[in-house]
N, C-alpha and C positions, 0 to 999 in steps of 0.2 A: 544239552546245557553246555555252555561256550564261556559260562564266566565260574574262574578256581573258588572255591570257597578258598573263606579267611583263613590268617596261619592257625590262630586257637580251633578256631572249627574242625579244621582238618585234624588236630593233634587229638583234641577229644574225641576224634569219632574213632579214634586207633580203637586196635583191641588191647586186654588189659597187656600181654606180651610185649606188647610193640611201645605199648607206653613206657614201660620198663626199660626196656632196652632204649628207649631216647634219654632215659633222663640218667640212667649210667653212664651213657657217651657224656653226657653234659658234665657227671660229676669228674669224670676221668680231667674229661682234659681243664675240669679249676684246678685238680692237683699239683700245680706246678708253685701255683698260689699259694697254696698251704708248704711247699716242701722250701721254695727260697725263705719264706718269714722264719721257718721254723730253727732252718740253718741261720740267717741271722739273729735271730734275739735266744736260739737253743728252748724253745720254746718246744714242747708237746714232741710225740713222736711219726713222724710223716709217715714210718712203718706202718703204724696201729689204720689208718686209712687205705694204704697201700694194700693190707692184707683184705681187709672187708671188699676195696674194689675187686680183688680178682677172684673173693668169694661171689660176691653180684653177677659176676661173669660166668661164673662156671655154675651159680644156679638156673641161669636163663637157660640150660643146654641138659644139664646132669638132677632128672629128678629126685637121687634119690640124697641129694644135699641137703641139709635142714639148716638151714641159718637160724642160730639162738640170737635171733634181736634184741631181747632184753639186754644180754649182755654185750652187743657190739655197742647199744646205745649208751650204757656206762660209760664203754672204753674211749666213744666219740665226745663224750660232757667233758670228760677230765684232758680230752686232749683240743678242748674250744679254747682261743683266747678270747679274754674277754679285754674290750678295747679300752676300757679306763685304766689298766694296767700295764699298756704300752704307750711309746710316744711318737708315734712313726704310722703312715699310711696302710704298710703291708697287712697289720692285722685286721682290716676290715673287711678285705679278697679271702685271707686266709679263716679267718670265722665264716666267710660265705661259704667256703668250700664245707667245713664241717657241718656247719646248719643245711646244705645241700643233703649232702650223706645222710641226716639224721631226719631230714624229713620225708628222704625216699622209703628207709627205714621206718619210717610212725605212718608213712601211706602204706605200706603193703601190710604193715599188723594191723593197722583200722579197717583196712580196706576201701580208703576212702580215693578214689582213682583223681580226683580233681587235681587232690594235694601232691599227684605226681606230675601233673601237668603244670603246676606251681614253680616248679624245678628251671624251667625254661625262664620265668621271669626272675627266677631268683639270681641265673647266670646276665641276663640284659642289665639286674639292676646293680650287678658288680661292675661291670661295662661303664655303667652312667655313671659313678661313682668314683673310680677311675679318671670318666675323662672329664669329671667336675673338679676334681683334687689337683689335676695337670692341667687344667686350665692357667692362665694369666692373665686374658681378660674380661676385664669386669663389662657386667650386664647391667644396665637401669632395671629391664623389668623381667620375670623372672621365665616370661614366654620365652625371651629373647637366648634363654639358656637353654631352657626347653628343645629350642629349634637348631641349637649350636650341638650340643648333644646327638640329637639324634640323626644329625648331617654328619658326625666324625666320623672319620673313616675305620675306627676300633668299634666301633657302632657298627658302622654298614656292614663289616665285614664280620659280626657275630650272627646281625640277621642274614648273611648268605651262608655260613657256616651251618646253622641252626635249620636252614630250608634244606639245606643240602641233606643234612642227618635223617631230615623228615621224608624229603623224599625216597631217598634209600630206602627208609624202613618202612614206608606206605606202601611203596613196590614188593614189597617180600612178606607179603601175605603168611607163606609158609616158612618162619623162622626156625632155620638146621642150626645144629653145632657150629658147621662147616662156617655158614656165614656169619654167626656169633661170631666165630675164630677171627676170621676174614676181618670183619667189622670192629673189631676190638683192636685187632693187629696195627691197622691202620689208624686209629686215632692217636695211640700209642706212639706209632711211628713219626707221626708231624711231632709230638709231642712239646707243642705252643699252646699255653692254657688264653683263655677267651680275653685276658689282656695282654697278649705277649710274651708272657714270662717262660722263658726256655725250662724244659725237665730239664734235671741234674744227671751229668754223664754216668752212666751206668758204667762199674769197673768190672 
């Protein structure tokens, strides 16, 4: 067989590990989304995220960590903005980041594996959204947007980010600590969330 299967195919056919560990890279690197809004409107706390991501991480690796979901998912509701209460673009990135979190979270307690693979469109549809809001020009029809979209280069470059993740993790059948580490390190390290937005220097 000479032709790749589709990117969903391939993602679904992960094992449950490997799904997990793609859609943590994904939530990781929205966080930058959620830490600039937060810092300008003082909105919610970036911490309360921050800590749960590097609980996600260190339970891919350390069984004997019990993440209380119930109550990260409190902590994640109260620190959602909701967008009729601001007046500015950021909080729509910065809700995806949490609604990300929260439904990686409501997939591993149902057990419903799809809803983690869900994680990836929900990062493309922060992208689209993005680069509809910074757009300038106007479309007659709404293909025509369609096709503007998914030609931008914040686009292109989310689906090679995304392939790249996937391939990584397709190759490493047998997920160590080691490449947890490795693998987290580095996302970390670019630290450019899926529109651009630089992490805040760490002091």
């Amino acid at each position: 067989m000479t032709k790749k299967l589709g990117f969903f195919k391939r993602l679904k056919a992960l094992e449950l590990p490997q799904k997990k560990l793609f859609a943590i890279a994904l939530c990781q690197r929205m966080l930058p989304n959620y830490q600039l809004f937060s810092d300008v409107c003082e909105f919610g706390d970036p911490q309360v995220l921050d800590t749960l991501l590097n609980l996600l991480w260190q339970s891919m690796y350390d069984t004997k960590l019990k993440l209380n979901i119930d109550l990260h998912l409190d902590r994640l509701e109260a620190n959602t903005p909701e967008p009729a209460d601001f007046d500015m673009y950021g909080v729509y990135p910065a809700m995806d980041t949490a609604v990300a979190l929260t439904s990686l979270l409501s997939a591993m307690q149902s057990k419903i594996e799809d809803d983690i693979v869900n994680i990836s469109k929900l990062s493309s549809s922060t992208v689209a959204n993005y680069i509809e809001a910074t757009c300038e020009i106007e479309f007659d029809k709404e293909s025509a947007l369609d096709d503007y979209i998914f030609e931008h280069a914040v686009m292109q470059a989310e689906k090679e980010v995304q392939n790249t993740l996937l391939d990584i993790i397709e190759a490493q059948a047998n997920i160590t600590p080691n490449f947890i580490k490795d693998f987290r390190r580095d996302i970390v390290a670019v630290g450019i969330s899926n529109i651009g937005i630089s992490s805040p220097i760490q002091e």
